[in-house]
C-alpha positions as a LaTeX table, in Angstrom:
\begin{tabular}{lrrr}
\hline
Residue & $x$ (\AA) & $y$ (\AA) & $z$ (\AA) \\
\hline
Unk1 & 87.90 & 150.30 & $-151.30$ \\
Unk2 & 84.70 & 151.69 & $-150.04$ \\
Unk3 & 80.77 & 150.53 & $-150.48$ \\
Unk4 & 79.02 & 153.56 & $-152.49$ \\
Unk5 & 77.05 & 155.41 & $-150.53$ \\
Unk6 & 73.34 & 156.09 & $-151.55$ \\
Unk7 & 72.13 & 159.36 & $-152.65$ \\
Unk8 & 68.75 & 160.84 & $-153.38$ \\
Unk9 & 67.98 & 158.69 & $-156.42$ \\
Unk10 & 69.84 & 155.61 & $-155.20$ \\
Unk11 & 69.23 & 153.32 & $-152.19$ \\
Unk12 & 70.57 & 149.84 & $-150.82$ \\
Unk13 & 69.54 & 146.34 & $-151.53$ \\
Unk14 & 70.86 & 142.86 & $-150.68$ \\
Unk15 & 71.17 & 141.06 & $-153.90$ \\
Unk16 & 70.77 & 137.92 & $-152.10$ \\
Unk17 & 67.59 & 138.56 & $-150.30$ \\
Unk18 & 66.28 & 141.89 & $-151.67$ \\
Unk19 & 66.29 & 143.67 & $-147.95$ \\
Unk20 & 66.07 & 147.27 & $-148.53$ \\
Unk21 & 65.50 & 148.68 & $-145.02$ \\
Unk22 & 67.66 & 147.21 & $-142.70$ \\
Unk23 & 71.48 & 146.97 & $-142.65$ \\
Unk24 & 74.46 & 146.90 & $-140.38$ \\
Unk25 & 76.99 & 149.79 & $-141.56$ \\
Unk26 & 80.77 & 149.69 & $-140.47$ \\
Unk27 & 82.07 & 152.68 & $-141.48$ \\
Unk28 & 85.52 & 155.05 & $-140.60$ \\
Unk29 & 85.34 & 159.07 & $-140.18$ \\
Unk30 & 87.87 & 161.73 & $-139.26$ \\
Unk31 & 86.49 & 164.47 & $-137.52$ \\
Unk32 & 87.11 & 167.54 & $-135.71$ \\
Unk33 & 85.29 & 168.45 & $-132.59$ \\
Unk34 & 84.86 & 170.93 & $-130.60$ \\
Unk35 & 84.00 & 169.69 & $-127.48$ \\
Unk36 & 82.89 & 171.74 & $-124.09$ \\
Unk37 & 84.08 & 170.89 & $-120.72$ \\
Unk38 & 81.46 & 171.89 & $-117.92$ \\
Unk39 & 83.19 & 172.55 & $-114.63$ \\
Unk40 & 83.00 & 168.59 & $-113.30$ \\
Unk41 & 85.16 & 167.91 & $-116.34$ \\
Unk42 & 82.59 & 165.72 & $-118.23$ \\
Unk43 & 82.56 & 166.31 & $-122.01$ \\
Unk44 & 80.30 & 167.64 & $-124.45$ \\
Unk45 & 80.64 & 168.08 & $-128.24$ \\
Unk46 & 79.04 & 171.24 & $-129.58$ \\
Unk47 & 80.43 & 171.19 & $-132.98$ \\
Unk48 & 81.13 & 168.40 & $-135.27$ \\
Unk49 & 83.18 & 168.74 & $-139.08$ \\
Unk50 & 83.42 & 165.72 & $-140.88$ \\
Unk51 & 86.38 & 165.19 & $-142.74$ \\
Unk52 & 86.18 & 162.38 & $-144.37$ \\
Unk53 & 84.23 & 159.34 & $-144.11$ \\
Unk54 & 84.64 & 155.77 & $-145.46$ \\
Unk55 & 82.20 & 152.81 & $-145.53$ \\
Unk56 & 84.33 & 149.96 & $-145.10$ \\
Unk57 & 81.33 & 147.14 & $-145.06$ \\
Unk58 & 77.79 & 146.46 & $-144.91$ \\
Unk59 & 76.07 & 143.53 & $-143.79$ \\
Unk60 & 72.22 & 142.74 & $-144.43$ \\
Unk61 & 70.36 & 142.13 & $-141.31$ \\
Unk62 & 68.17 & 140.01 & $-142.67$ \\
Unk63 & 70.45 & 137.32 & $-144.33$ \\
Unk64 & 73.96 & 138.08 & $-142.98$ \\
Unk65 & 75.60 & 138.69 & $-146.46$ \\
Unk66 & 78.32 & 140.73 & $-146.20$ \\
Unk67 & 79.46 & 142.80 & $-148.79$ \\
Unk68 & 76.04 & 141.85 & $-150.77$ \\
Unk69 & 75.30 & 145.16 & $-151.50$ \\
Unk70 & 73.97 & 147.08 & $-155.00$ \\
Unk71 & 73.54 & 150.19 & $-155.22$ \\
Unk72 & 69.16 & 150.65 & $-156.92$ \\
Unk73 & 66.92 & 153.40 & $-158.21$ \\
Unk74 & 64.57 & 154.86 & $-155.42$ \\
Unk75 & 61.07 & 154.67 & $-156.20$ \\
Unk76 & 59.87 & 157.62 & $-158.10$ \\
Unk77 & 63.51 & 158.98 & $-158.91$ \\
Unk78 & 63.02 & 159.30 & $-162.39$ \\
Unk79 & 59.73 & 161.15 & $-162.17$ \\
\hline
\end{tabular}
């Protein structure tokens, strides 16, 4: 079970505090890479494909809730 993700009409808040800017995300994504090797050996990825990506938590950095999270209208959405 994954934390919904905002959009462009949606955004995060804490319901215990109300933050709405700042917020630790722990998340998992499978991706493919394709990923350059100069001639020393040391990697570099040039192309990236997500192919799926999960939020597993999120934690508000101003209160520490965990998990506190609703999804809320952005300002000016439904203009």
């Amino acid at each position: 079970m994954g934390v919904p993700q905002p959009t462009a009409e949606t955004r995060w808040r804490c319901t215990l505090c109300g933050n709405l800017t700042r917020f630790d995300v722990t998340r998992s994504t499978r991706a493919v890479e394709y990923v350059h090797l100069d001639l020393a050996g040391e990697p570099n990825v040039e192309e990236r494909e997500v192919v799926s990506e999960t939020i597993e938590s999120v934690r508000c950095r101003w209160c520490n809730a965990v998990d506190q999270i609703e999804l809320v209208d952005r300002p000016g959405a439904g203009a």
